[in-house]
N, CA, C and O atoms as CSV, one atom per row, in Angstrom:
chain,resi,resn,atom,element,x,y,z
A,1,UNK,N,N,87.248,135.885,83.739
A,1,UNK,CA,C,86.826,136.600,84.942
A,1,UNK,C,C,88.056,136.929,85.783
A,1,UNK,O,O,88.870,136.033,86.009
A,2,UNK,N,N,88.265,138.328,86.325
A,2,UNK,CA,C,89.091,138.691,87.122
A,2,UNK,C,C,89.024,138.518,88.331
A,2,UNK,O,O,87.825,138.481,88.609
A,3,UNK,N,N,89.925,138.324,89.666
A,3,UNK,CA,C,90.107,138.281,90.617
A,3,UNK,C,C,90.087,139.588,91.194
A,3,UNK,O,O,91.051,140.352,91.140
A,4,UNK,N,N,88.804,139.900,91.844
A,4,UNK,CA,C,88.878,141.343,92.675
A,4,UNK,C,C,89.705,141.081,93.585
A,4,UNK,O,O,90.627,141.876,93.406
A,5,UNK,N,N,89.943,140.419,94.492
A,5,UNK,CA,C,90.691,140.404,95.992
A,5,UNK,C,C,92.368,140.381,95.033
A,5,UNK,O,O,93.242,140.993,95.647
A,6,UNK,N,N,92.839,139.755,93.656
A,6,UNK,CA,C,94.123,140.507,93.693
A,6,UNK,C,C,94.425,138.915,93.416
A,6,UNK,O,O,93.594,138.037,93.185
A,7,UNK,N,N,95.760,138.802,93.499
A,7,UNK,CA,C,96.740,138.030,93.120
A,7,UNK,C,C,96.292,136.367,94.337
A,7,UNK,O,O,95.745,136.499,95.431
A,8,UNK,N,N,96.604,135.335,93.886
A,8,UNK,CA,C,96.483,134.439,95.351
A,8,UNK,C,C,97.957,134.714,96.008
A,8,UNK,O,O,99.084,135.067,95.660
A,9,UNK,N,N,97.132,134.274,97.340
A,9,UNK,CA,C,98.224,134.737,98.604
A,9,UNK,C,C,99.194,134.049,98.545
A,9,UNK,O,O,100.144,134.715,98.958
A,10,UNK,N,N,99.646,132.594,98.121
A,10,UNK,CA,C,100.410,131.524,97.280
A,10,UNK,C,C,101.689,133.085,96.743
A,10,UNK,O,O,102.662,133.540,97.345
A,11,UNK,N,N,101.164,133.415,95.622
A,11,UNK,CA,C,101.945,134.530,94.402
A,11,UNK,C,C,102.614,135.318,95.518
A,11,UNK,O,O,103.838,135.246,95.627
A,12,UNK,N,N,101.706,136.270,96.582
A,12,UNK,CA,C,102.247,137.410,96.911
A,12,UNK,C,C,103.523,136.992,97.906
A,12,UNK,O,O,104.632,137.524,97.849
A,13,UNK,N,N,103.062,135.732,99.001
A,13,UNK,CA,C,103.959,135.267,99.875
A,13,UNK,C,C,105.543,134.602,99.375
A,13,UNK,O,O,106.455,134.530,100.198
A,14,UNK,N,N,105.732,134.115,97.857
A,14,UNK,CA,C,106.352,133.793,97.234
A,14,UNK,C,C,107.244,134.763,96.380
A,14,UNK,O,O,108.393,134.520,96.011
A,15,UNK,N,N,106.544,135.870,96.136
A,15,UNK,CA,C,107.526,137.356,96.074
A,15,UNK,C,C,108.131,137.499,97.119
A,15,UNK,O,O,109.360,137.422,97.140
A,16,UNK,N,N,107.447,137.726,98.155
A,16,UNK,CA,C,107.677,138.272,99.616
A,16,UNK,C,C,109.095,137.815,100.317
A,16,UNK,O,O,109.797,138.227,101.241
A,17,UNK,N,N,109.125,136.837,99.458
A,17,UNK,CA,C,109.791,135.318,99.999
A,17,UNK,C,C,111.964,136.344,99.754
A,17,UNK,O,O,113.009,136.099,100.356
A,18,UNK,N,N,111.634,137.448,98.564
A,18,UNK,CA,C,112.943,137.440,98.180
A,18,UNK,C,C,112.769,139.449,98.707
A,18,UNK,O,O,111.846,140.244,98.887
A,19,UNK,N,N,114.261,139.461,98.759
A,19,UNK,CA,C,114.421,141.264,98.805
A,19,UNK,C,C,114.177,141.780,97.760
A,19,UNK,O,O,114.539,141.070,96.821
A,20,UNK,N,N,113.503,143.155,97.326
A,20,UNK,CA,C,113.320,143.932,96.370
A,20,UNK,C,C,114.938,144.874,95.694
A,20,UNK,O,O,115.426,145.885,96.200
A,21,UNK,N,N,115.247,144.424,94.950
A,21,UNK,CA,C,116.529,145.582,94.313
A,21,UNK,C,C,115.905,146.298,94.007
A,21,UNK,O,O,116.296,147.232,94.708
A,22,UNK,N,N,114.844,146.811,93.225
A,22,UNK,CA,C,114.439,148.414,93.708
A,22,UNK,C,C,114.171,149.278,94.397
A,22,UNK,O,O,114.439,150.462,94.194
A,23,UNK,N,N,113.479,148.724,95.515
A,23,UNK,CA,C,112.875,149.961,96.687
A,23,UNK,C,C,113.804,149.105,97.929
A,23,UNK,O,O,114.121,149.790,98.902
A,24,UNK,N,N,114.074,148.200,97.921
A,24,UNK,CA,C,115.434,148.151,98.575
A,24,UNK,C,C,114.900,147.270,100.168
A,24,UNK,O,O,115.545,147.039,101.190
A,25,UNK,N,N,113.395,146.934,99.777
A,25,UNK,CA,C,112.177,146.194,100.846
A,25,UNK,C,C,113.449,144.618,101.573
A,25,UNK,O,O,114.362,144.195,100.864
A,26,UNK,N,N,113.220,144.146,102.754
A,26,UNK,CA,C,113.700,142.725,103.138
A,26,UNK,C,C,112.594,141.970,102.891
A,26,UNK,O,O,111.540,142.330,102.365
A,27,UNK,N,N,112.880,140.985,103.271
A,27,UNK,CA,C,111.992,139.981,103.118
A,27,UNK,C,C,111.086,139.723,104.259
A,27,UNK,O,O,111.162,139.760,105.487
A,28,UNK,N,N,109.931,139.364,103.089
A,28,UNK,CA,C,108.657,139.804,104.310
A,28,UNK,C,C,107.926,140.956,104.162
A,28,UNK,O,O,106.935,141.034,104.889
A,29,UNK,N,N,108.202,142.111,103.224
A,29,UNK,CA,C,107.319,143.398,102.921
A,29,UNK,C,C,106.825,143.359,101.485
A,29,UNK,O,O,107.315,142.585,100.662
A,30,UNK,N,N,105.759,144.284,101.174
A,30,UNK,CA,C,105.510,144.247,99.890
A,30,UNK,C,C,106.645,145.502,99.493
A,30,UNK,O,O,107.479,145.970,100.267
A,31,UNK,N,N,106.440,145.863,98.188
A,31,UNK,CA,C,107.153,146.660,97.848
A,31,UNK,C,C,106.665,147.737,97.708
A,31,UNK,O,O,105.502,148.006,97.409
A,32,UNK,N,N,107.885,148.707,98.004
A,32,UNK,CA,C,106.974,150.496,98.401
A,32,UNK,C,C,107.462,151.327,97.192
A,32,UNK,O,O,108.445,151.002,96.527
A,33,UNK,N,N,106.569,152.624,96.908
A,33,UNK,CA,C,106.426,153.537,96.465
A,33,UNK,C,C,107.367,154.618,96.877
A,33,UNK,O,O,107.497,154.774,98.091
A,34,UNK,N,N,108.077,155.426,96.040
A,34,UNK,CA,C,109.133,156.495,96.714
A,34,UNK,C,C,108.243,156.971,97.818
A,34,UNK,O,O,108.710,156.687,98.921
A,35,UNK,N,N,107.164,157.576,97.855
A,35,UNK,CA,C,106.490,157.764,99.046
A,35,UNK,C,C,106.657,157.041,99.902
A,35,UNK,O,O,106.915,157.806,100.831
A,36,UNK,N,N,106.705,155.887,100.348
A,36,UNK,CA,C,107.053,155.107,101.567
A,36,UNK,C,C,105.609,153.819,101.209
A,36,UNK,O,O,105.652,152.607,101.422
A,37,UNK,N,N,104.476,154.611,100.638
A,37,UNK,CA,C,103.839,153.820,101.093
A,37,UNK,C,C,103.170,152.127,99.885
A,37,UNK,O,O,103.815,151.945,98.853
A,38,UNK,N,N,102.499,151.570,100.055
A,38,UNK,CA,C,102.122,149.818,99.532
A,38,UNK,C,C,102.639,150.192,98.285
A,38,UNK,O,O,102.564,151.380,97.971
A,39,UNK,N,N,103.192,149.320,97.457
A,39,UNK,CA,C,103.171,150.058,95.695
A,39,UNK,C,C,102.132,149.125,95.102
A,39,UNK,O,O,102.140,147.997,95.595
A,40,UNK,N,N,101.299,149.340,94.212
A,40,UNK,CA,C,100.400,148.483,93.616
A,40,UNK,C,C,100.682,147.402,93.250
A,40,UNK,O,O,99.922,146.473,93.522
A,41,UNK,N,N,101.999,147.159,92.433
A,41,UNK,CA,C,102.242,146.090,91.577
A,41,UNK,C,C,103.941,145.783,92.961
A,41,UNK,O,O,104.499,146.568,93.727
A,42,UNK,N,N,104.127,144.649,92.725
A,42,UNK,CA,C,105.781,143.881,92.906
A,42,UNK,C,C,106.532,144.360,91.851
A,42,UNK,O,O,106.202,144.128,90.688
A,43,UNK,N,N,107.646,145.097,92.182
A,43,UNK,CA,C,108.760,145.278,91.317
A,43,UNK,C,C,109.620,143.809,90.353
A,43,UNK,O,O,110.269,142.819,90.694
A,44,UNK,N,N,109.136,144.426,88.984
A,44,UNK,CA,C,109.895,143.499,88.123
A,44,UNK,C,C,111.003,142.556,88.559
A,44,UNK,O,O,110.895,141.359,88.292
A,45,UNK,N,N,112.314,143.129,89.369
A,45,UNK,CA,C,113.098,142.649,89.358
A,45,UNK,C,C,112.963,141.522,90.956
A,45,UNK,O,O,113.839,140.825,91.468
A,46,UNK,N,N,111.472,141.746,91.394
A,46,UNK,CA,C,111.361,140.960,92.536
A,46,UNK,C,C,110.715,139.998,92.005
A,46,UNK,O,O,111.258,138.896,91.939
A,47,UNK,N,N,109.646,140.158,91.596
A,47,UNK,CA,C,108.494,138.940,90.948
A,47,UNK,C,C,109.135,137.695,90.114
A,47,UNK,O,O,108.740,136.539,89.965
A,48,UNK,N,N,110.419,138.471,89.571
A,48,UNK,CA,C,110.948,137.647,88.617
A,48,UNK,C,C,112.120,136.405,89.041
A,48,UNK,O,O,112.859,135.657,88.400
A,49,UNK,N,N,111.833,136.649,90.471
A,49,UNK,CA,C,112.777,135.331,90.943
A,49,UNK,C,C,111.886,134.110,91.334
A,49,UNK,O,O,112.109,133.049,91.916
A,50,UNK,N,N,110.609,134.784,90.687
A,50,UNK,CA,C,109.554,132.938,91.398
A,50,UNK,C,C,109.106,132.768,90.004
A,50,UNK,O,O,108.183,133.350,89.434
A,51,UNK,N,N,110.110,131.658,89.442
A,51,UNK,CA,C,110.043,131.083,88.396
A,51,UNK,C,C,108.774,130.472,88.021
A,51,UNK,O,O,108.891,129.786,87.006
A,52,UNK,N,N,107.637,130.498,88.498
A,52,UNK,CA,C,106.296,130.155,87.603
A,52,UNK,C,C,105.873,131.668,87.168
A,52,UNK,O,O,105.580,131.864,85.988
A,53,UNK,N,N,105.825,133.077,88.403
A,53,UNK,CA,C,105.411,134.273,87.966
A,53,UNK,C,C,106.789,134.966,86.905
A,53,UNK,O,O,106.507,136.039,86.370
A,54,UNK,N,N,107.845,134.536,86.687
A,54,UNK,CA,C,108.917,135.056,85.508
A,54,UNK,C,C,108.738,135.840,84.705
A,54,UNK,O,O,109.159,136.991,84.593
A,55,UNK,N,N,107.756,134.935,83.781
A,55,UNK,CA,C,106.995,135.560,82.437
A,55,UNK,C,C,106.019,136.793,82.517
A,55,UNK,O,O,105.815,137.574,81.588
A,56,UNK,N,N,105.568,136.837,83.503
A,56,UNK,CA,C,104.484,137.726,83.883
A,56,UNK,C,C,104.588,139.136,83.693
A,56,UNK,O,O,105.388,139.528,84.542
A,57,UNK,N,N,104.143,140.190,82.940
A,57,UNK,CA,C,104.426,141.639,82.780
A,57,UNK,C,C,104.325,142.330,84.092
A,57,UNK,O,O,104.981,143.337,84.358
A,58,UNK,N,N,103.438,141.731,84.952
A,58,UNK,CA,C,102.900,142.779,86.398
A,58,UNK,C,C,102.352,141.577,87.361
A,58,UNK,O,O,101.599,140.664,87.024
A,59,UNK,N,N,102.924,141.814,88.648
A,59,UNK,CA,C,102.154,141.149,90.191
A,59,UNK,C,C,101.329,142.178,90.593
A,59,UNK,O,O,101.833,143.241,90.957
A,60,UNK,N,N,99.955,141.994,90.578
A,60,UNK,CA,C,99.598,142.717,91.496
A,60,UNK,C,C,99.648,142.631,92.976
A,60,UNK,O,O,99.356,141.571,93.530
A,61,UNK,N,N,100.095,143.962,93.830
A,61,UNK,CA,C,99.789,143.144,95.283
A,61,UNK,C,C,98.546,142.957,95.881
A,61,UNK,O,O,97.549,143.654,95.693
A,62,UNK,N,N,98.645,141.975,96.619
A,62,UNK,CA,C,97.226,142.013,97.112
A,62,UNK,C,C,96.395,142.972,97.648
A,62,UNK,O,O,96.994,143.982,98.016
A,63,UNK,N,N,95.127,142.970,97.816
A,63,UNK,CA,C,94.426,144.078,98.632
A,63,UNK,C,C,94.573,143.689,100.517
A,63,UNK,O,O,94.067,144.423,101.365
A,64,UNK,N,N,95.318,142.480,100.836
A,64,UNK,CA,C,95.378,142.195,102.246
A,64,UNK,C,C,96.646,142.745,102.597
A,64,UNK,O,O,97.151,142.543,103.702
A,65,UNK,N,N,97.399,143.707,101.347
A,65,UNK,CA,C,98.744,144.093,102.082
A,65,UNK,C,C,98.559,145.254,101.746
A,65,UNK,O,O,99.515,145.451,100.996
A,66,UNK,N,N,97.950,146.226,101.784
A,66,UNK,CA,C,97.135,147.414,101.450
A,66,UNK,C,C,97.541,148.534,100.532
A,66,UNK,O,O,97.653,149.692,100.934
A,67,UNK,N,N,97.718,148.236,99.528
A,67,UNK,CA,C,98.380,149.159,98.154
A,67,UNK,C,C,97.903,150.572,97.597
A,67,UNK,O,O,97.017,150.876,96.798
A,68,UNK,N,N,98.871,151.357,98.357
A,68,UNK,CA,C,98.197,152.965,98.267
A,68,UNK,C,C,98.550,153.196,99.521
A,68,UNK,O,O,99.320,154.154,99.583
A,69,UNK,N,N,98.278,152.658,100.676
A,69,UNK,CA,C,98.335,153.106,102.183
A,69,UNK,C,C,99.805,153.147,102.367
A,69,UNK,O,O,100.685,152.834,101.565
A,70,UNK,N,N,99.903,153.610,103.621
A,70,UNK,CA,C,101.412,153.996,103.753
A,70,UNK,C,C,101.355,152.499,104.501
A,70,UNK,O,O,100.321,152.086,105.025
A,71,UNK,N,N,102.797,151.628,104.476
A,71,UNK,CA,C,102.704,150.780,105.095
A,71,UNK,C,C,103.077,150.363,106.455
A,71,UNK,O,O,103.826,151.130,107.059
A,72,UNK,N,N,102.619,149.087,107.161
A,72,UNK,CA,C,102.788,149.208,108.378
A,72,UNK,C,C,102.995,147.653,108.226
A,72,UNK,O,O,102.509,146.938,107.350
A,73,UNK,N,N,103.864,147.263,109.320
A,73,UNK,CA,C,104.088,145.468,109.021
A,73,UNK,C,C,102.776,144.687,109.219
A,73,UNK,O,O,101.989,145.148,110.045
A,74,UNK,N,N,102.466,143.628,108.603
A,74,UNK,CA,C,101.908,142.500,109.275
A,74,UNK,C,C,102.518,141.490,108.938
A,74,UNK,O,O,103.703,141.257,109.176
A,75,UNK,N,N,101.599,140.666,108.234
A,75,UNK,CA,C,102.028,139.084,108.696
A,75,UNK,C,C,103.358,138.607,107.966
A,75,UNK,O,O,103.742,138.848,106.821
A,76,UNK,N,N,103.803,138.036,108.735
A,76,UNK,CA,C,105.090,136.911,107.236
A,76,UNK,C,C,104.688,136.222,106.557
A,76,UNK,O,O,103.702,135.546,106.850
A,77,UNK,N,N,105.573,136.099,104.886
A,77,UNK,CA,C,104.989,134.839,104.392
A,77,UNK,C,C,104.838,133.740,104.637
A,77,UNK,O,O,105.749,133.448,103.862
A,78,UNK,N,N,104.447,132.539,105.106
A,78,UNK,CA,C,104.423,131.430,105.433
A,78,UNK,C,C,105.350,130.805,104.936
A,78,UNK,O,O,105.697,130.970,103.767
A,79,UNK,N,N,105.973,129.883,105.842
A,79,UNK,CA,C,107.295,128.738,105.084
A,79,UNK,C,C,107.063,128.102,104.320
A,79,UNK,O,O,105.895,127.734,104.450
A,80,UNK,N,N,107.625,127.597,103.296
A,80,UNK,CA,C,107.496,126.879,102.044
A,80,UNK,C,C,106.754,125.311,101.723
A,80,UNK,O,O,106.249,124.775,100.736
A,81,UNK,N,N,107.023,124.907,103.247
A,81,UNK,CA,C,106.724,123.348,103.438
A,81,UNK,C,C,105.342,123.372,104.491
A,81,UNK,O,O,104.484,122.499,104.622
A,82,UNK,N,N,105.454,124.608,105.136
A,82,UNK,CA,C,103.985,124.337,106.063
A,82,UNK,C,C,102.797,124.519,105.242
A,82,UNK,O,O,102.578,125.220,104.254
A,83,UNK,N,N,101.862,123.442,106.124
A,83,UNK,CA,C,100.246,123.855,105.720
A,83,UNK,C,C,99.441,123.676,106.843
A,83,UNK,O,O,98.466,122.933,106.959
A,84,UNK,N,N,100.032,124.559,107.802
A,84,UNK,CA,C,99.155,124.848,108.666
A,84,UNK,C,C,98.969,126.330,108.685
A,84,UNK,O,O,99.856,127.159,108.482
A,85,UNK,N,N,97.509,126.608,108.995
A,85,UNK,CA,C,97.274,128.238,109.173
A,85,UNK,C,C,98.059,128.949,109.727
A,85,UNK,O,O,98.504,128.683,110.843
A,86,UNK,N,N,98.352,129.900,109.112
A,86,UNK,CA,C,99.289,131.298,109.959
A,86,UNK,C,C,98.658,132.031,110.981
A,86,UNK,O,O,97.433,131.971,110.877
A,87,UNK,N,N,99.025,132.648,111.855
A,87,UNK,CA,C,98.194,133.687,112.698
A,87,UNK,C,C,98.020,134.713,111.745
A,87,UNK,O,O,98.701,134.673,110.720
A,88,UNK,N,N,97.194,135.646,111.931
A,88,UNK,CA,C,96.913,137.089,111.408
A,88,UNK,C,C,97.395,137.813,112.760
A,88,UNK,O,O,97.081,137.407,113.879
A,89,UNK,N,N,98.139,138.857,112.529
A,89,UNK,CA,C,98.225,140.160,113.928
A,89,UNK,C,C,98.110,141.286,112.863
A,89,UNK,O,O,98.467,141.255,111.685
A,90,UNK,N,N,97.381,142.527,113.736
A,90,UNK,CA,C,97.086,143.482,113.437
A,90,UNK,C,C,97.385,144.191,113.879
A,90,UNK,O,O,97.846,143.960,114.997
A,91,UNK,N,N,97.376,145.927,113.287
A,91,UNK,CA,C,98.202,146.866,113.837
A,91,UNK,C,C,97.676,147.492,115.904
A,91,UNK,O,O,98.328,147.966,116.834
A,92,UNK,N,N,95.946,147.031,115.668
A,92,UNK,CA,C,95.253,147.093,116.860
A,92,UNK,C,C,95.510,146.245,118.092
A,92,UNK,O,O,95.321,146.582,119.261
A,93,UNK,N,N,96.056,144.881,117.555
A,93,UNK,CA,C,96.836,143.870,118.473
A,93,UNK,C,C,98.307,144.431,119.253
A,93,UNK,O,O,98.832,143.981,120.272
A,94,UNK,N,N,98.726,145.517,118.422
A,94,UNK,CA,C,100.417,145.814,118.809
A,94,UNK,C,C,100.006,146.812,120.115
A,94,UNK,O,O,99.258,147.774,119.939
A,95,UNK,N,N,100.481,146.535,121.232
A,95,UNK,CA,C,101.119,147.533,121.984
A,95,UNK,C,C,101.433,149.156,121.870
A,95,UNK,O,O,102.371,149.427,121.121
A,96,UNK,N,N,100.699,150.391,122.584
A,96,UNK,CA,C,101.296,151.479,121.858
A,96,UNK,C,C,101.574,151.905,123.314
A,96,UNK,O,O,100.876,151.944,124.328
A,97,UNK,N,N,103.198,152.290,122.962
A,97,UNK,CA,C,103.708,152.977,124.008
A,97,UNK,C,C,102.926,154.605,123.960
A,97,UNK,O,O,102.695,155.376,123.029
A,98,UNK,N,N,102.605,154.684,125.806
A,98,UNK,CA,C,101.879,156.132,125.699
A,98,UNK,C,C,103.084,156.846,127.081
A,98,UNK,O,O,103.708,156.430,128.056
A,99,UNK,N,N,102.825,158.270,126.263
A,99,UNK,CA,C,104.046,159.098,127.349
A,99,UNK,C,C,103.265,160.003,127.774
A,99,UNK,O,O,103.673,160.843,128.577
């Protein structure tokens, strides 16, 4: 049985964790599409520094970091040693400067 919601958040935050040498992402973004926007999968050469996902042909990204949409920041990955809940912020939470 497949996982509709996508990869666990564990996998994606643990990519997240390193910079992309392909699309050239810091740490903390998923990885983008020449278009700018979510790319479906984690670039090979990112996935492949979290030595349990190595072997793996494809990461999918999750559907909570929105793959296809153009992207917009949210959350960070969580630190390695915490297990306490993260906040969620949303793009509706941010401030919009009006002129």
């Amino acid at each position: 049985m497949t996982n509709p919601q996508g990869p666990p958040a564990a996998d994606a935050d643990d990519v997240e964790r390193h910079p992309c040498p392909r699309c050239g992402v810091q740490p903390g973004s998923p990885c983008r599409s020449r278009g700018g926007a979510v790319a479906g999968a984690y670039h090979t050469g990112r996935f492949t520094k979290v030595p349990r996902l190595a072997k793996l042909l494809r990461v999918q990204t999750p559907a909570d970091r929105g793959p296809g949409q153009p992207w917009r920041p949210g959350t960070r990955p969580r630190p390695r040693s915490s297990r306490t809940p993260r906040a969620r912020t949303s793009a509706s939470a941010t401030p919009v400067a009006r002129t």
